[in-house]
C-alpha positions in Angstrom: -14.8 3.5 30.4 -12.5 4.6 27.3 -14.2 4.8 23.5 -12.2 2.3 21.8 -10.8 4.5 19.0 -12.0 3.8 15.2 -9.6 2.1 12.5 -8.9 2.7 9.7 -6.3 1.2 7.0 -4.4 3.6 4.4 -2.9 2.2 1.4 0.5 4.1 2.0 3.0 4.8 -0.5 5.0 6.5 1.5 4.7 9.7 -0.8 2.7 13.5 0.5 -0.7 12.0 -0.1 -0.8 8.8 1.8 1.8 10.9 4.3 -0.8 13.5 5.2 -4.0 11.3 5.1 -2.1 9.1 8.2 -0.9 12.3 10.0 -4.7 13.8 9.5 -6.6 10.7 10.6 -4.6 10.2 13.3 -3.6 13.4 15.1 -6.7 15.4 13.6 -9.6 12.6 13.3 -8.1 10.3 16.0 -8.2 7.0 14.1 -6.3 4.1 15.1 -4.3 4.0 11.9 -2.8 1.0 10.0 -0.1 2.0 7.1 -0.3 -0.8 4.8 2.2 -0.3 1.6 1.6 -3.2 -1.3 4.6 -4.3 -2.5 4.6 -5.5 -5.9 8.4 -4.9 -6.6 8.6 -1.4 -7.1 10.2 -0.5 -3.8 13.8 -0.9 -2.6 14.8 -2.3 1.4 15.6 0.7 2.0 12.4 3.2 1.1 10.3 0.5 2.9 11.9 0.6 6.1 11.9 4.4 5.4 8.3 4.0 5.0 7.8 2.2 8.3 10.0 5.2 9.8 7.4 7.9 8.8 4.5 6.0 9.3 5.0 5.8 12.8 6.4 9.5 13.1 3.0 10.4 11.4 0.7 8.5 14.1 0.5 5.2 12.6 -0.3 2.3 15.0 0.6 -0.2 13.1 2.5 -0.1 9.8 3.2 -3.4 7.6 4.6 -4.1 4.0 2.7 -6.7 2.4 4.7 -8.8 -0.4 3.0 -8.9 -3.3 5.7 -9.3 -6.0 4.9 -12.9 -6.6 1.3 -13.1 -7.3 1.0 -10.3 -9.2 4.5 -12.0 -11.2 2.0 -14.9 -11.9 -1.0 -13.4 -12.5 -0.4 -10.8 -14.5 3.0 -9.1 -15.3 4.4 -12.5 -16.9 1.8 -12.1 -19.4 1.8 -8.6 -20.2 6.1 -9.6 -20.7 5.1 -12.6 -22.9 2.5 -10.4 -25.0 4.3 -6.9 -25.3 1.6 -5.6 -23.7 1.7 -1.7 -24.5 -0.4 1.6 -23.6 -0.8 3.4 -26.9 1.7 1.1 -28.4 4.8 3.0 -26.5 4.1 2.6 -22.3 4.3 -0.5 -20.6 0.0 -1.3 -19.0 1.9 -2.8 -15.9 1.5 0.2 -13.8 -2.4 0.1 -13.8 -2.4 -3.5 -13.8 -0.3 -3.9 -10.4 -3.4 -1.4 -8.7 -5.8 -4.3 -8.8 -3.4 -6.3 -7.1 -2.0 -3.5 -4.5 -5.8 -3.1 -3.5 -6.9 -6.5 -3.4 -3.7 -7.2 -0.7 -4.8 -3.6 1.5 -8.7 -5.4 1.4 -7.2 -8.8 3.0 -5.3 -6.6 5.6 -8.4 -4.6 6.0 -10.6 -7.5 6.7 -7.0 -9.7 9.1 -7.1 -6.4 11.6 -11.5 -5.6 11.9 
């Protein structure tokens, strides 16, 4: 009888980090890998599907982009907009904001594939 291989889910970005950690968990560790990129607006068409490319060429199983952009419209970036929300009164806080909301999307994947 076959070991059914062990998954795992990587938040991927697309960029070297998230690149290598699918390529090493799958070729070196031999995880069933699922590339999961949150979407909460930041990516064009075009790097996503690039994204899906390289997931696959890296050893991915699976790769999906989850759509984000709305809820995290609605529950946060609208009222960071309405208040002028700022990082040391010069750089927008919607980059550490949108985190919350990219890892609380890659959690419900984790928990949709186990």
């Amino acid at each position: 009888m076959e070991e059914k291989k062990k998954k795992v889910v990587v938040a991927f970005s697309g960029g070297l980090d998230t690149s290598f950690t699918v390529m090493y968990l799958a070729k070196e560790k031999g995880y069933e890998v699922y590339a999961a990129c949150a979407n909460t607006g930041g990516f064009s068409e075009e790097q996503l599907k690039t994204n899906e490319e390289n997931a696959y060429k890296l050893g991915a199983a699976k790769y999906v982009t989850i759509d984000v952009t709305q809820e995290y419209y609605e529950k946060s970036l609208k009222y960071m907009v309405y208040g002028n929300v700022l990082r040391n009164g010069t750089y927008p806080i919607s980059v550490s904001s949108e985190r919350i909301f990219q890892a609380l999307a890659i959690a419900r994947y984790a928990n949709e594939i186990s």
